[in-house]
C-alpha positions as CSV (number, residue, x, y, z in Angstrom):
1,X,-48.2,69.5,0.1
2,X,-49.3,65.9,-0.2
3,X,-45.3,64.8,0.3
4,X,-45.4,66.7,3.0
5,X,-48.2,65.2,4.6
6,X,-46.3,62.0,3.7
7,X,-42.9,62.9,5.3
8,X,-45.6,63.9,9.0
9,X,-47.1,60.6,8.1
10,X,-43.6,58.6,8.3
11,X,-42.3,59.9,11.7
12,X,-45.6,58.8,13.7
13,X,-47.0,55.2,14.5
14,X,-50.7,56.8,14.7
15,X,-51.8,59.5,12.9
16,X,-55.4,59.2,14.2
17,X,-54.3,60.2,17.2
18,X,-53.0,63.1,16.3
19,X,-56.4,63.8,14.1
20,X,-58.6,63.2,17.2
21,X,-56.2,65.1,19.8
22,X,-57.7,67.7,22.4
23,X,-57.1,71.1,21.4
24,X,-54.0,72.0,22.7
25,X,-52.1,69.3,20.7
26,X,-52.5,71.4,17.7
27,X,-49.6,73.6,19.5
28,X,-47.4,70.6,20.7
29,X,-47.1,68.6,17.6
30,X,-45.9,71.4,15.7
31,X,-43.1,71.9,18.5
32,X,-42.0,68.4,18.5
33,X,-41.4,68.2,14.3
34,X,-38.0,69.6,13.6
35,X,-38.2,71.5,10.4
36,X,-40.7,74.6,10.1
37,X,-42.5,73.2,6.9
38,X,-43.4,70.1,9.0
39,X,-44.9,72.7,11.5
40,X,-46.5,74.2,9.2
41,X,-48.2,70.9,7.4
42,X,-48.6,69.8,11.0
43,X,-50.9,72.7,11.5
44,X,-53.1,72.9,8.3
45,X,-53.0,69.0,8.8
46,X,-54.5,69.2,12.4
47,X,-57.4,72.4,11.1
48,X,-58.4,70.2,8.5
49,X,-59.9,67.4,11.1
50,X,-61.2,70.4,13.7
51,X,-64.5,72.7,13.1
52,X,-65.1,76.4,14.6
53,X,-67.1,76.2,17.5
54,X,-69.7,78.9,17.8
55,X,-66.8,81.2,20.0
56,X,-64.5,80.7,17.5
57,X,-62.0,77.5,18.4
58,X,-61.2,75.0,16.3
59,X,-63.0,72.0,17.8
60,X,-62.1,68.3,16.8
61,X,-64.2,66.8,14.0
62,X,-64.6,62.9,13.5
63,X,-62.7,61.8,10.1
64,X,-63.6,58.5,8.7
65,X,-62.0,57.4,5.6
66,X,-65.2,56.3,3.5
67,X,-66.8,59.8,4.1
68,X,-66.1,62.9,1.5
69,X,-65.7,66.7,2.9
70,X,-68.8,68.9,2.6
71,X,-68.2,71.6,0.5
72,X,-69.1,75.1,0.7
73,X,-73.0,74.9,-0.9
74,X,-73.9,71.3,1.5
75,X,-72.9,69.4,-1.4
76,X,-70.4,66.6,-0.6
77,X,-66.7,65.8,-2.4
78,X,-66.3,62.1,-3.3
79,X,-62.5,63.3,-3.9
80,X,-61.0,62.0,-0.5
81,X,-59.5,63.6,1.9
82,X,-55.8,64.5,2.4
83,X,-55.0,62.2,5.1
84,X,-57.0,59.5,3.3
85,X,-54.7,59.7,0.7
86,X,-51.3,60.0,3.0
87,X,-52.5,56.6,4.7
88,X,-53.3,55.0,1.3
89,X,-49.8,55.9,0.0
90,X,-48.2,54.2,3.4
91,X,-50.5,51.1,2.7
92,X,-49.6,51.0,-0.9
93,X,-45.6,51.9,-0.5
94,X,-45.8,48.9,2.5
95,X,-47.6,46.6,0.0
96,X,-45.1,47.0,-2.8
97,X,-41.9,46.7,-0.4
98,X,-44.1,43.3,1.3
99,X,-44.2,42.1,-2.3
100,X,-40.6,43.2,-3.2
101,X,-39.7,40.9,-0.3
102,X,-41.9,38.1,-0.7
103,X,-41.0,38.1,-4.3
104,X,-36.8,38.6,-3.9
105,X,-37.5,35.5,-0.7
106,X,-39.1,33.4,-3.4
107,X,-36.4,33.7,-5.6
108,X,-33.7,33.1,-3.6
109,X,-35.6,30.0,-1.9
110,X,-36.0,29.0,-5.3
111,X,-32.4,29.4,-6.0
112,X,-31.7,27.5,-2.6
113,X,-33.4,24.9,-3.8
114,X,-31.7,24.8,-7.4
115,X,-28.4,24.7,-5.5
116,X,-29.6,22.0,-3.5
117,X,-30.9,19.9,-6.5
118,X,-27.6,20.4,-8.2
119,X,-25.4,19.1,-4.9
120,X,-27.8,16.2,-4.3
121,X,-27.0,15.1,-8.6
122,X,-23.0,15.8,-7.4
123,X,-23.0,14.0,-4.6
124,X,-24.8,11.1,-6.3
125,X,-22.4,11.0,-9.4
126,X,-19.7,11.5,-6.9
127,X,-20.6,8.6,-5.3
128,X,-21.5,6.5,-8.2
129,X,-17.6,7.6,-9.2
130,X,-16.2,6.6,-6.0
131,X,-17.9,3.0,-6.5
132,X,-16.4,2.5,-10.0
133,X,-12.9,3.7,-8.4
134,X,-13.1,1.2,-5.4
135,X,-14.4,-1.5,-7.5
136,X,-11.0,-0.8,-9.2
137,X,-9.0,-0.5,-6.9
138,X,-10.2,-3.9,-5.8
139,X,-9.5,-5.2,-9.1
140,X,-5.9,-3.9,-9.1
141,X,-5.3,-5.2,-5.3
142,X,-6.2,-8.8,-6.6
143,X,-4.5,-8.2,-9.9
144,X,-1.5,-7.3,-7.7
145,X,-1.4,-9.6,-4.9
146,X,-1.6,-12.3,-8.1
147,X,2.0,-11.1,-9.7
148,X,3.1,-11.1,-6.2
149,X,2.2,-14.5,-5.9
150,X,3.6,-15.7,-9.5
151,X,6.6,-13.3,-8.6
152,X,7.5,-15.2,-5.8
153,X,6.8,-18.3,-7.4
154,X,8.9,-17.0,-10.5
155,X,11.9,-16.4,-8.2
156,X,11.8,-20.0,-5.8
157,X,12.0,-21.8,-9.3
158,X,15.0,-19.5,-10.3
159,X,16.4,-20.3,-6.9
160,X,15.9,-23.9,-7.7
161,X,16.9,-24.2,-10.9
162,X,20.4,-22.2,-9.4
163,X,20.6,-24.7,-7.2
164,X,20.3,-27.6,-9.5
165,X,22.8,-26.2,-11.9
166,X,25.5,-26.3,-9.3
167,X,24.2,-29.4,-6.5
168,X,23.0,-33.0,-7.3
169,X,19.1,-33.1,-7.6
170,X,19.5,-36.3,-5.1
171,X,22.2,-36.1,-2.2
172,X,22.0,-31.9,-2.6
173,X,25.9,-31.8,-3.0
174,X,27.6,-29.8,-5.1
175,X,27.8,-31.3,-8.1
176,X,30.9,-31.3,-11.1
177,X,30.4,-27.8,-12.0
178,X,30.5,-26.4,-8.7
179,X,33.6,-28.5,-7.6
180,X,35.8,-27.5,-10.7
181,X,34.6,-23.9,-9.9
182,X,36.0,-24.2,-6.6
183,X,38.7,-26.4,-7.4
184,X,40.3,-23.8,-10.2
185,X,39.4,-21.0,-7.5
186,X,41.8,-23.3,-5.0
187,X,44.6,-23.8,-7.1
188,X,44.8,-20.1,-8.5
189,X,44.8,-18.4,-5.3
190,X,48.4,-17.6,-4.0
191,X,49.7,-19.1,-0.7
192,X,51.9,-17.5,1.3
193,X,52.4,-20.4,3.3
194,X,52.6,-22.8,0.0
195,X,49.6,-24.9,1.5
196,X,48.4,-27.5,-0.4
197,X,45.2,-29.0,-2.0
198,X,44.2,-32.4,-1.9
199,X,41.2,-34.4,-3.7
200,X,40.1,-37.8,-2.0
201,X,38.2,-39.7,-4.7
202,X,36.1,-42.4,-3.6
203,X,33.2,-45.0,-4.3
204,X,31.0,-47.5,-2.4
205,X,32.0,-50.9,-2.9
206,X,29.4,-53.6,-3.9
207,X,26.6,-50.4,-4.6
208,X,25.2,-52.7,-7.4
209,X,24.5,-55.5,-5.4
210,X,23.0,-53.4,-3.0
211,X,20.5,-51.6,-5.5
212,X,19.7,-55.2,-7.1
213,X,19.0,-56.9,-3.7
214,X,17.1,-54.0,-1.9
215,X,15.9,-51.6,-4.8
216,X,17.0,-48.7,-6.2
217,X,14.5,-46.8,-4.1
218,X,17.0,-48.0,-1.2
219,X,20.2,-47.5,-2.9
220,X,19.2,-44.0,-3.3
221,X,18.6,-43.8,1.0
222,X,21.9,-45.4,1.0
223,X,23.4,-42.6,-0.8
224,X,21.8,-39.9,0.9
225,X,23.0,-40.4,4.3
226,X,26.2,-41.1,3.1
227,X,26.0,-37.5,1.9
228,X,24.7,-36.4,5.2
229,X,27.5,-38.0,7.4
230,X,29.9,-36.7,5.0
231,X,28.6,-33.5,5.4
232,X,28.6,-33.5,8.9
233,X,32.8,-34.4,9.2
234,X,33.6,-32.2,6.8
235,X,35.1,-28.2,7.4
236,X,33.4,-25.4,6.4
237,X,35.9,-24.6,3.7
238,X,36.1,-28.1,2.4
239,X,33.9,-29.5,-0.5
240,X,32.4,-32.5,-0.7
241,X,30.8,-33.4,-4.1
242,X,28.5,-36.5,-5.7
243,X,30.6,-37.0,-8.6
244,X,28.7,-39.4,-10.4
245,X,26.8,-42.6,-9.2
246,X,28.3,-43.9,-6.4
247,X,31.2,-41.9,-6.7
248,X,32.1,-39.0,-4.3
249,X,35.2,-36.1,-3.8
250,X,36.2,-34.5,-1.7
251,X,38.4,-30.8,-1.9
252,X,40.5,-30.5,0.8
253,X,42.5,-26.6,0.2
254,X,44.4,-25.2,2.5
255,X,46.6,-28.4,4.0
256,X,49.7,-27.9,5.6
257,X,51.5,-31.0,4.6
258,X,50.7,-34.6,3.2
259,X,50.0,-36.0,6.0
260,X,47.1,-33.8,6.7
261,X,44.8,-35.6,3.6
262,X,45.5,-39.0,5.1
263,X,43.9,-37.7,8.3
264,X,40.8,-37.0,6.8
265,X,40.4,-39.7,5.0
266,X,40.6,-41.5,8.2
267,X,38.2,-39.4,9.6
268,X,35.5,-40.1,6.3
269,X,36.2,-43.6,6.8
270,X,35.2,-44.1,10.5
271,X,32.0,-42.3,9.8
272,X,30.7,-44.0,7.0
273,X,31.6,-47.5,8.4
274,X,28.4,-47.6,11.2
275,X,26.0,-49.3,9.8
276,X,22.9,-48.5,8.2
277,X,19.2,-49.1,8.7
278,X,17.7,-49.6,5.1
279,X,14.1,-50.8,4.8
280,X,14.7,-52.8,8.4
281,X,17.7,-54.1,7.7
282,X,21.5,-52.9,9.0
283,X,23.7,-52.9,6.0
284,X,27.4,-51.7,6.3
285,X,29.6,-50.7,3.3
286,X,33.1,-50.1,2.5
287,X,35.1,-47.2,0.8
288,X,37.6,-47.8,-1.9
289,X,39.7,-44.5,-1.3
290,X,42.6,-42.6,-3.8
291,X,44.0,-39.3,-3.0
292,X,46.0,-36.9,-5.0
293,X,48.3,-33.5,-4.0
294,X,48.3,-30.2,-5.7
295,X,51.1,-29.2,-6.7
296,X,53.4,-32.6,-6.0
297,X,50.9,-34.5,-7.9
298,X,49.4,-32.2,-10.6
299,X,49.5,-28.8,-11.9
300,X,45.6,-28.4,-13.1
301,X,42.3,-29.3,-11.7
302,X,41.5,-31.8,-14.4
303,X,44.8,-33.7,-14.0
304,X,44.8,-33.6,-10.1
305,X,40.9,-35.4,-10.9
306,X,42.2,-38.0,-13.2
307,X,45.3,-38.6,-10.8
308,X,42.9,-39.3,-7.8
309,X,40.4,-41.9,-10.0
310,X,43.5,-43.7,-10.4
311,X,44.3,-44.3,-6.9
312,X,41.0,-44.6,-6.3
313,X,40.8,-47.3,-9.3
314,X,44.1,-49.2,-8.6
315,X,42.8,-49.8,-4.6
316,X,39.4,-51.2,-6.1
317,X,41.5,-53.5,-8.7
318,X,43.9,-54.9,-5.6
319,X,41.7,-55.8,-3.0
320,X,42.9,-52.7,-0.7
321,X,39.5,-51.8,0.0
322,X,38.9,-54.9,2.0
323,X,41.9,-54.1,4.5
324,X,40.7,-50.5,5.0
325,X,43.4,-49.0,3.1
326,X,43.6,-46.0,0.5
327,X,46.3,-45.4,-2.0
328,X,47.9,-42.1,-3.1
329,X,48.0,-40.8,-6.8
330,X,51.0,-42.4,-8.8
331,X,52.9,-39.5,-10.2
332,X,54.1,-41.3,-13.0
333,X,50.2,-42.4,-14.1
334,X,48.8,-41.2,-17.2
335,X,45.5,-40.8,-15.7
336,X,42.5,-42.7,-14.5
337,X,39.1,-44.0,-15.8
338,X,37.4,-40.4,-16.5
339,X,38.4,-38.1,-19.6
């Protein structure tokens, strides 16, 4: 009976309303539950808050839950009453479900706030991490940007030291190794024209005097823009060469006859007569000049060399220097000053 007083409990806000209804409600709550055992509780539930008036109705009786029912002899029943104990089931089922809630909230905010704990140490190890990797990263950007720098330093001084191996440290010609390079190259490529290559061998007369009277310092600006001018008269496939000294040659491939050598020699001479301005003085020099042909003169580089210091020797011996003249190779010459 008391779970069904429980069940009438559940579907109604107020039950004291029902308990202190007129009369006539004791017929419409029973109509309004859906089952016939709810009816039925509804019923005994609503005569046990009415008393029989003196004509014989049901009247309503005013329940409170502190007082006990009067029995049958005027004695009184501390046991309470049926609807007492409906209402204290509601307020004790609603108290354990209140707790069940407040206690599954606490964990889970407890929970929240484990999570959050545990984030907040990630995030500050992550960030700790990402320090140590910048700070590397740093450290490898400077490390980096320092081989670069040697890198680059590594590969001017390789690009130096190439260039010294073939071209003279002073005058930046090509030195002896870089003209018998391209002299061999000259001589062992095939004409189809049967063109000729031609060395003009020549030195600067009276270049000691001029490095005892104005300094080596001097003689060295002396020889530089000799370089420079014959540099400038020169063609682009033509090589012009410090050979030692005071001593310069030039390759002339490619020729088309013997006369085409004596041209150029005319054309180095003209250019390195103007004078020039050394330490505020104009100085002028002359050239002593010997040419020799490949292949009327000499079948190999070295012997077409030695041919061309011997013209070169032989107009410096004479006095042909002085009247602007330059002498060929003399085919039946053993050779000239160098090995």
């Amino acid at each position: 009976m008391a779970g069904l007083y429980a069940e009438a409990c559940g579907s109604f806000c107020s039950l004291s309303h029902i308990v202190r209804a007129p009369a006539d409600s004791a017929a419409l709550l029973p109509a309004m539950l859906g089952n016939v055992q709810s009816q039925k509780a509804f019923g005994g539930l609503i005569r046990l808050g009415k008393k029989r008036a003196p004509s014989g109705d049901w009247l309503p009786r005013k329940c409170h839950p502190q007082r006990s029912m009067p029995l049958k002899n005027g004695s009184r029943n501390n046991r309470p009453h049926g609807l007492e104990i409906a209402f204290s089931n509601r307020r004790r089922s609603q108290g354990s479900v209140q707790a069940d809630t407040t206690d599954t909230s606490a964990r889970r905010l407890q929970q929240s706030r484990m999570a959050l704990a545990g984030l907040t140490q990630a995030l500050t190890v992550s960030e700790r991490h990402s320090a140590e990797v910048q700070k590397k990263l740093e450290a490898l950007a400077e490390a980096n940007s320092y081989l670069r720098s040697k890198l680059i330093e590594v590969e001017r001084k390789v690009v130096m030291a190439s260039h010294l191996a073939y071209h003279d440290a002073l005058t930046g010609l090509p030195n002896r190794r870089l003209l018998l390079d391209r002299l061999n190259q000259a001589i062992a490529r095939p004409s189809r024209h049967k063109r000729r290559v031609a060395l003009v061998f020549f030195d600067v007369d009276g270049f000691k005097a001029i490095n005892d009277r104005l300094g080596h310092a001097n003689g060295d600006r002396v020889l530089k823009e000799i370089a420079r001018r014959l540099s400038g008269c020169l063609r682009a496939t033509d090589t012009a060469c410090r050979y030692g000294g005071d001593e310069f040659i030039v390759m002339l491939p490619e020729l088309e006859g013997e006369q085409g050598a004596a041209a150029v020699v005319r054309k180095i001479r003209a250019h390195l007569a103007a004078p020039y301005l050394v330490d505020g003085a104009l100085i002028t020099v002359t050239l002593s000049i010997g040419t020799a042909v490949y292949p009327e003169d000499a079948r190999d580089c070295h012997q077409l060399i030695k041919l061309a210091d011997a013209a070169m020797y032989s107009v410096k011996t004479d006095g042909s220097a002085q009247s602007g003249r330059e002498k060929s190779a003399d085919r039946s010459a053993s050779g000239g000053r160098h090995p």
